[in-house]
C-alpha positions in Angstrom: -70.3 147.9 201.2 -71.7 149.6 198.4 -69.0 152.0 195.8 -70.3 154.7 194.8 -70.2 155.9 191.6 -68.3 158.8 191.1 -69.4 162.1 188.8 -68.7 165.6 188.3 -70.3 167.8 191.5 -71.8 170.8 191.0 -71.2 174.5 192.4 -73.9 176.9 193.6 -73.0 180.2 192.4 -73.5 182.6 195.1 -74.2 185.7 194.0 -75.2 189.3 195.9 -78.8 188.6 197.0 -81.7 191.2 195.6 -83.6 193.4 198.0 -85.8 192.0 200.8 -87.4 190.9 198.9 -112.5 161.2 190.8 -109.4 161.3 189.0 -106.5 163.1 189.1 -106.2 164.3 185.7 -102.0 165.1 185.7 -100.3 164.9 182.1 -97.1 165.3 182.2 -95.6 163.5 179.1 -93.3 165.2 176.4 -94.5 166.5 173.1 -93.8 167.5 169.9 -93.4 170.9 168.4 -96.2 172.8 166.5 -93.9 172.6 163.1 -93.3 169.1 163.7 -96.7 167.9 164.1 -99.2 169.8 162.5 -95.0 173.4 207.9 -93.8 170.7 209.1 -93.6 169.8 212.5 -90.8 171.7 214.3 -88.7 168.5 214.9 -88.9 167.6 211.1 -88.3 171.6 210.0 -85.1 171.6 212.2 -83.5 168.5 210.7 -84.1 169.8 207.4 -82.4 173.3 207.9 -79.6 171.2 209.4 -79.5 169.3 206.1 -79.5 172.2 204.2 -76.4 173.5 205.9 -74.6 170.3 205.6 -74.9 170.8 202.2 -74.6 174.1 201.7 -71.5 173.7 203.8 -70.0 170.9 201.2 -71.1 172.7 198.3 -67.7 175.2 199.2 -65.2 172.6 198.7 -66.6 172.1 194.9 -67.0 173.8 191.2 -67.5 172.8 187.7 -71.4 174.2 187.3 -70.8 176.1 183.8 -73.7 178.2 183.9 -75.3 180.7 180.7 -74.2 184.4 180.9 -77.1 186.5 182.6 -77.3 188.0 179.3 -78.4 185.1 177.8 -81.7 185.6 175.4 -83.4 182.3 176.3 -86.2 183.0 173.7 -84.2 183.1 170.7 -81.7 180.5 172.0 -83.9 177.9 171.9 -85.9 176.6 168.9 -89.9 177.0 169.1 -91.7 174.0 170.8 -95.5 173.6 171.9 -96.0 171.1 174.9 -99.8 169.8 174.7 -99.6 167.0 177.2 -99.7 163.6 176.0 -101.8 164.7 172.8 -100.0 165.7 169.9 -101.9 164.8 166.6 -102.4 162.3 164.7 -100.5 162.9 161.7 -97.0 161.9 163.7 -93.9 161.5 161.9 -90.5 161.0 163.4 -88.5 164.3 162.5 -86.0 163.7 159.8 -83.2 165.1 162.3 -83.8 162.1 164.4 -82.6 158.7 165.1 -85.5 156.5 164.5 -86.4 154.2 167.1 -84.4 151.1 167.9 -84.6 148.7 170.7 -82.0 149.0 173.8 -80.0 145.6 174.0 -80.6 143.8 177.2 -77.5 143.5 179.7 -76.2 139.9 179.6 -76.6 139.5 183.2 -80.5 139.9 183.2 -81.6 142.0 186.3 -78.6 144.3 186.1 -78.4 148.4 185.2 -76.3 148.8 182.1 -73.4 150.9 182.7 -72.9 154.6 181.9 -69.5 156.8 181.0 -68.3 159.3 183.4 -68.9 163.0 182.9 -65.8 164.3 180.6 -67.3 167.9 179.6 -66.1 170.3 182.7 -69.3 171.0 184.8 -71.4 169.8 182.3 -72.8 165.9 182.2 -72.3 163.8 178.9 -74.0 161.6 177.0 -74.2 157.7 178.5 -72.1 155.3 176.7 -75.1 153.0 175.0 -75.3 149.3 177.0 -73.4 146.2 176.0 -74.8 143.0 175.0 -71.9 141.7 177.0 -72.0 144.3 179.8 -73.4 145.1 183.4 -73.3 146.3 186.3 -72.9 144.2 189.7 -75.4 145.0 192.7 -72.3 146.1 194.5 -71.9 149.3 191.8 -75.2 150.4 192.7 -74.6 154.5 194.2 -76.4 154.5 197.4 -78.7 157.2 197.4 -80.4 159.6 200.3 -84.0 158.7 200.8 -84.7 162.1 202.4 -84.3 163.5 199.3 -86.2 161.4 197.1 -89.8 161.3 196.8 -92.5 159.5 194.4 -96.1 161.4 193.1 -98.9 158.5 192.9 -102.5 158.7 192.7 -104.8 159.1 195.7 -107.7 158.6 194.2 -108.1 154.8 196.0 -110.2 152.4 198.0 -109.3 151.8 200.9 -107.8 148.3 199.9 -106.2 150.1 197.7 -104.5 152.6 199.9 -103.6 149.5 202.0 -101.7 148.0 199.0 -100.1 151.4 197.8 -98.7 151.6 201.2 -97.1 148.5 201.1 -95.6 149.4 197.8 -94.2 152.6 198.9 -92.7 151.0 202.3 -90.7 148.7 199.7 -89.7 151.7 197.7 -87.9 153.4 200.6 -87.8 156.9 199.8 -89.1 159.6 202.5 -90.8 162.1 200.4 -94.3 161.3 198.5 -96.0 164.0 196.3 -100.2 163.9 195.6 -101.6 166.4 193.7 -104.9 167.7 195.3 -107.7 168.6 192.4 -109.4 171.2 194.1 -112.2 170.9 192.2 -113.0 167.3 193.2 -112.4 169.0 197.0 -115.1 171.0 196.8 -117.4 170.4 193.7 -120.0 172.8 194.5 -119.0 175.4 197.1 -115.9 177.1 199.1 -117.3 175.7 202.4 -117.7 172.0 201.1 -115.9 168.9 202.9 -117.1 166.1 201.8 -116.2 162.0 200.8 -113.2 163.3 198.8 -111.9 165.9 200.9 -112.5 163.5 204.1 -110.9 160.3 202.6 -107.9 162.1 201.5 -107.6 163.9 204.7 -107.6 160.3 206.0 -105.1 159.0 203.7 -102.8 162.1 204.3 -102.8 161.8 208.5 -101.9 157.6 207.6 -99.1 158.7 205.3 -98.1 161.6 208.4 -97.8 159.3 210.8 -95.8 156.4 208.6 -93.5 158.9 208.6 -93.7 160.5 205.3 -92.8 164.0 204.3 -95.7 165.7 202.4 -95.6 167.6 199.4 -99.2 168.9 198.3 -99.5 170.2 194.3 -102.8 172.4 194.5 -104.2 172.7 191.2 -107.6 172.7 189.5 -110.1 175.1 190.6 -113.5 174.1 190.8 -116.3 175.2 188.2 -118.4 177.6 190.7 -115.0 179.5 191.2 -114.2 180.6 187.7 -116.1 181.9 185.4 -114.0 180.3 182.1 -115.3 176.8 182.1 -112.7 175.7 179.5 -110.4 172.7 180.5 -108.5 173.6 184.1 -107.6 177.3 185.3 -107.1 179.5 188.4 -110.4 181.0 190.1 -111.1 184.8 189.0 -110.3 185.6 192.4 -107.1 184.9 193.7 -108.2 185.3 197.2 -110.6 182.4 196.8 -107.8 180.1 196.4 -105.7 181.1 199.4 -109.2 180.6 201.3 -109.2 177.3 200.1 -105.4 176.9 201.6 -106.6 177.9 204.8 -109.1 175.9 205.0 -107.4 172.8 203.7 -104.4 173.3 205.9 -106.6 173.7 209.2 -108.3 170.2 207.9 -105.2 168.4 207.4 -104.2 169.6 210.9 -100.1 170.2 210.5 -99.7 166.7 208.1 -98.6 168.8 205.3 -94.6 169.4 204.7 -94.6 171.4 201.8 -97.1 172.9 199.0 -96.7 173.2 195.9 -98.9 176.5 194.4 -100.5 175.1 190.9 -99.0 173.2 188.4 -97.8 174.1 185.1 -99.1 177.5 184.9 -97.1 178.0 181.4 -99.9 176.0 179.5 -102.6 177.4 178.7 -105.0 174.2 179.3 -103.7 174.8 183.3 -104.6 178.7 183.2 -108.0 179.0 181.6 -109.1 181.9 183.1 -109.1 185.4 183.8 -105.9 186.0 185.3 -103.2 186.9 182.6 -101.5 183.6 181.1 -97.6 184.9 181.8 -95.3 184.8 184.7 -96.6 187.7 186.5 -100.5 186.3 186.2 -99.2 183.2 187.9 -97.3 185.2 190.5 -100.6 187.1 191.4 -101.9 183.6 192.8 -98.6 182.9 194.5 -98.5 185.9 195.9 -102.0 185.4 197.6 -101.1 181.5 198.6 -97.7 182.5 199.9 -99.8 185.2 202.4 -102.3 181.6 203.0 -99.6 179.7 203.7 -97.3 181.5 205.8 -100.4 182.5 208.4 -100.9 179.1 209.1 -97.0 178.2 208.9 -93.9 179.7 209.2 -92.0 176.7 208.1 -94.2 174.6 205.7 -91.9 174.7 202.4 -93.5 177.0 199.7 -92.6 175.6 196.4 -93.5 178.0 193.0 -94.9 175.5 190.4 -93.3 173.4 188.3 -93.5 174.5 184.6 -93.2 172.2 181.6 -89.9 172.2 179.3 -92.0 174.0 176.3 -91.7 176.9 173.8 -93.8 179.9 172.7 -97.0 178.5 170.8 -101.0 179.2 170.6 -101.1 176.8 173.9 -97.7 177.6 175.5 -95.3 180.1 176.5 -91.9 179.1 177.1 -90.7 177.6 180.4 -87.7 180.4 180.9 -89.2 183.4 179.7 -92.5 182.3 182.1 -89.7 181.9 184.9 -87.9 184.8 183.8 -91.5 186.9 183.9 -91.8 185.6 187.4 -89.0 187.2 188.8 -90.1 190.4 187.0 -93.6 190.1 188.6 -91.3 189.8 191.9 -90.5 186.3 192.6 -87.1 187.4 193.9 -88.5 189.3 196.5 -89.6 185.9 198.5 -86.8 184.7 200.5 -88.1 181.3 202.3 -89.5 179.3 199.4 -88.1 176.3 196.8 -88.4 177.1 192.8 -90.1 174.1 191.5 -89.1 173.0 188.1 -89.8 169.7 186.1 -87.1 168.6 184.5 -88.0 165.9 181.7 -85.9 164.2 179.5 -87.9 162.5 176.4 -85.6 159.7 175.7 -82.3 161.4 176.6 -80.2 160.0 179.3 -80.2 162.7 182.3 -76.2 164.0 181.8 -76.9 164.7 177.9 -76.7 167.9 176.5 -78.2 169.6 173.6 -76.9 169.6 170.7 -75.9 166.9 168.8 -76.4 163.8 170.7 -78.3 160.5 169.4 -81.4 162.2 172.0 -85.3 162.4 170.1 -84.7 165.7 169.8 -82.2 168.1 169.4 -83.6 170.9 171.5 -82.6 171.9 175.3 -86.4 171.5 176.4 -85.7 167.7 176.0 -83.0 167.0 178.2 -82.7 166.8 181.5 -79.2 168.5 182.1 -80.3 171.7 179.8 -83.1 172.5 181.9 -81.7 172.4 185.1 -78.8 174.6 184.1 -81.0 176.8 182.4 -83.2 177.3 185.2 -80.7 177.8 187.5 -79.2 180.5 185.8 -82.6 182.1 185.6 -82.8 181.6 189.8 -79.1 183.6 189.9 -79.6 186.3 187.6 -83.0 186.9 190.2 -81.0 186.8 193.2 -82.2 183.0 194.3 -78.5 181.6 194.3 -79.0 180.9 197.6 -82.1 179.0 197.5 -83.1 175.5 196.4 -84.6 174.3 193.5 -87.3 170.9 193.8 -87.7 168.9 191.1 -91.7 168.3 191.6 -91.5 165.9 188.5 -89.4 164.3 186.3 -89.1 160.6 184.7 -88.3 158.7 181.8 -90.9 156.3 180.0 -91.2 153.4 178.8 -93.4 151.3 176.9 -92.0 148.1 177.8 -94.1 145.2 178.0 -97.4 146.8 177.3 -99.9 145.3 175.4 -100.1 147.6 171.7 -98.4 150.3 170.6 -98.4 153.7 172.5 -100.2 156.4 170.7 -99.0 157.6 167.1 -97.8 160.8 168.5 -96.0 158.8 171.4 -94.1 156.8 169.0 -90.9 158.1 171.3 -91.7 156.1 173.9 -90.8 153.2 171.9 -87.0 154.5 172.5 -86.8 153.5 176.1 -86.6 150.3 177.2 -87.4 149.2 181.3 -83.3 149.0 181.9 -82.7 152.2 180.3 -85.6 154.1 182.3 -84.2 152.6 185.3 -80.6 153.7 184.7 -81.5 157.3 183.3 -83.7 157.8 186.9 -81.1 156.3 189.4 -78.7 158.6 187.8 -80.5 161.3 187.7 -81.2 161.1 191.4 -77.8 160.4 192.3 -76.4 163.8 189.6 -79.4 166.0 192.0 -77.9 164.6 194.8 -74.3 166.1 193.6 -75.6 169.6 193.2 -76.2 171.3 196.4 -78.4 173.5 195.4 -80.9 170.5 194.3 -83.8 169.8 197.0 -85.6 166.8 196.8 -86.7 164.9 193.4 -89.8 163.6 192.9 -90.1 160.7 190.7 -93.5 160.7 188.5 -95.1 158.0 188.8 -96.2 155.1 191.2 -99.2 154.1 190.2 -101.2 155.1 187.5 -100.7 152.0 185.2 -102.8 150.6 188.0 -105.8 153.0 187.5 -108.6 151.4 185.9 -108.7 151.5 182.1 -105.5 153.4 181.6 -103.3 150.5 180.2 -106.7 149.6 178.1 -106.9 153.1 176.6 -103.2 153.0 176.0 -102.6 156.4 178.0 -99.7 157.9 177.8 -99.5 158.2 182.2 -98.8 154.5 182.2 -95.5 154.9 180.4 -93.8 156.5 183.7 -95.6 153.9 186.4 -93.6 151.5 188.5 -96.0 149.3 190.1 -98.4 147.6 187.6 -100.8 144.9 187.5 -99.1 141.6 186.8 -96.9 139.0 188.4 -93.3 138.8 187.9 -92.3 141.4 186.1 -95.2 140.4 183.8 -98.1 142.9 182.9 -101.2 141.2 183.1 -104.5 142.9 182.9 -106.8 140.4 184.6 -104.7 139.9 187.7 -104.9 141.5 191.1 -101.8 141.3 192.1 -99.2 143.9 191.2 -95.5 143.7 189.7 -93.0 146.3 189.5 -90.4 147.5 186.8 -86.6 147.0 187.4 -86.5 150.8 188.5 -88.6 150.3 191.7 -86.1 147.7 192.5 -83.5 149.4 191.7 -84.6 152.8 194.2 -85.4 149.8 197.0 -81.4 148.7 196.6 -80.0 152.5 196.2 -81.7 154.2 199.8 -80.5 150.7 201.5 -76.6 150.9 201.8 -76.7 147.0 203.6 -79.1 145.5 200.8 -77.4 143.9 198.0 -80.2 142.4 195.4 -79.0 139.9 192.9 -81.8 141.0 190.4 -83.6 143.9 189.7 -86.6 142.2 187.5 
């Protein structure tokens, strides 16, 4: 039998609820800052209420969660960043604040996680004791993890072939949850009453992935050309209305194989909200508030998730990921009773219970690290009146460069700092730390499988750095071959969500 490892659990503070209250172009990797740069079917909805009970229900025998005072000024707390996506400039420098990059010693026992230090800060994870030449970890340490809470986001965009084989990989995985993100501009290209190849083959894909067995969770992002009238990079249609048409319409297609939506992506950059709706919290929350009217008239129990935002500061491209979240609940967020906050909690290079300041992390900012930005944004869910609903983690990852051919881009350099082992312990503890707090619904691990998209690796994009599958044999990347290899990570998930499997290698 498996021991789990043991670390400090978190509290949900309950406070007095307010009143009633193609391809898939996703970038989702960590940046520098300006000044450093230049429903578900009835059965399924019932077992997860019971869930959320359960855990509710265990969350009362726990404490520790040291939250910020509602008071707290988020703005000026945090020092000024600018996430662009994965494109920062090319005039890249390591800050001088920073620990330049050095490579992560391999465990002697080759195929094993490297060990981490228990939390010692009350309620508040520390940093990882850094691995051992002569250390390891034995398969039997391994924390055996809930699958129903974990998830994986991959690209749909595939042949049929290729669907074939990315079902096979996620069988192997053995997590419950998957995550696609549907470009509604590839949906319907020309007009609001188009279905065609794309729409139909990921319809297709969708009802397979239903009726494996797979909980759905649907990002909706992207509107098409003929629905906006700012044809700059990606933004909401001018009429919010035309996007909970598009719900609708989607939903009735799909025909009840859809567990959860997520409404947009990353609203608090500006290259997701070109448009004419305001870029701030309550902009955003005039599309939710049309979606949530979509959704709910199809479904009373499809899980309405509020779009992730990216870790990020105030810039000409950005507005900062609490006061957006804060604006939210201005605009009325708290007011919505029966929905998931969606948050996406990166980490740069930081392990996941790190904390700003001070550490050995890239950088010495809270937007970089994992632990900050959940407890941030939970605070930010109490002081609304959420404490009694969940938070989903939509995306999150660590990457790695590990074994690709070149360097990653000069304003990726970071990359450089994670290693294959380290990315695979920073993830399994993360999952297992969100599996501790019961106010955490479930993770979703980006990505699957974009270093298998055609010409990424090639192009050295930046997407690749999170995959798990990639093209190779033996834990080998190799361009030219059609078969596919995994990093020690996916391994690692396939030996966590299986309490009787026991690997003896992880690479």
């Amino acid at each position: 039998m498996k021991r789990q490892l043991t670390f400090v659990l978190f509290l949900c503070l309950g406070l007095v609820a307010c009143a009633p209250q193609a391809s898939i172009e996703v970038f989702v990797t960590p940046t520098l800052s300006a000044s450093q740069v230049a429903d578900i079917d009835e059965g399924q909805g019932a077992a997860s209420e019971e869930q959320l009970a359960a855990s509710r229900a265990e969350a009362q025998a726990v404490s520790n969660l040291v939250l910020q005072p509602a008071n707290s000024d988020f703005a000026q707390q945090h020092p000024t960043v600018t996430w662009q996506g994965p494109i920062v400039g090319p005039n890249y420098t390591l800050p001088a604040t920073t620990v330049p990059p050095t490579p992560m010693p391999s465990p002697t026992v080759q195929g094993q996680p490297s060990p981490t230090a228990a939390p010692t800060i009350e309620g508040q994870p520390t940093a990882a004791t850094p691995p051992s030449e002569n250390e390891g970890i034995a398969p039997a340490d391994m924390p055996t993890l809930n699958p129903e809470l974990m998830g994986v986001q991959f690209d749909i965009n595939l042949t049929q072939a290729e669907w074939d084989d990315n079902n096979r990989s996620l069988t192997d995985l053995g997590v419950r949850w998957i995550k696609v993100q549907i470009p509604w501009k590839d949906m319907q290209p020309n007009n609001a009453d188009e279905v065609g190849d794309f729409f139909n083959r990921t319809k297709l894909y969708l009802q397979d992935a239903h009726l494996r067995q797979y909980r759905i969770l649907l990002s909706v992002a992207k509107a098409p050309g003929w629905a906006r009238s700012n044809p700059q990079q990606d933004g909401p249609p001018d009429d919010p209305q035309v996007y909970a048409r598009f719900l609708t319409l989607m939903l009735n297609e799909f025909a009840g194989h859809v567990d959860a939506i997520e409404v947009w992506n990353e609203p608090n950059l500006l290259r997701e909200w070109q448009g004419q709706l305001p870029f701030s919290g309550a902009g955003y929350m005039e599309l939710f508030n049309a979606a949530y009217i979509a959704i709910r008239a199809y479904s009373p129990s499809i899980t309405i998730v509020t779009a992730g935002l990216a870790p990020t500061g105030d810039s000409a491209g950005s507005i900062d990921d609490r006061t957006f979240l804060n604006q939210m609940y201005a605009a009325g967020l708290g007011n919505y009773r029966d929905i998931a906050v969606g948050i996406h909690p990166y980490s740069w290079a930081n392990p996941p219970e790190a904390t700003c300041c001070g550490t050995a992390g890239y950088d010495d900012d809270p937007h970089f690290f994992f632990a900050d930005n959940i407890r941030d944004y939970r605070q930010i869910m109490v002081n609304g009146g959420h404490s009694d609903l969940q938070m989903w983690a939509t995306e999150f990852g660590w990457a790695t460069w590990d074994g690709f051919p070149g360097q990653p881009q000069p304003d990726s350099q970071w990359m450089l700092r994670t290693d294959k082992w380290a990315q695979a312990n920073n993830t399994i503890h993360a999952f297992q730390l969100g599996q501790q707090m019961p106010f955490m619904g479930p993770m979703f691990l980006w990505n699957l499988n974009f270093a298998q998209v055609a010409g990424l690796i090639q192009n050295a994009d930046e997407r690749i750095a999170y995959s798990i599958v990639l093209p190779g044999t033996a834990g080998v990347i190799d361009l030219e071959s059609t078969d596919r290899t995994e990093r020690p990570l996916y391994w690692m998930i396939h030996d966590a969500v299986r309490p009787d499997v026991m690997l003896e290698r992880y690479d």
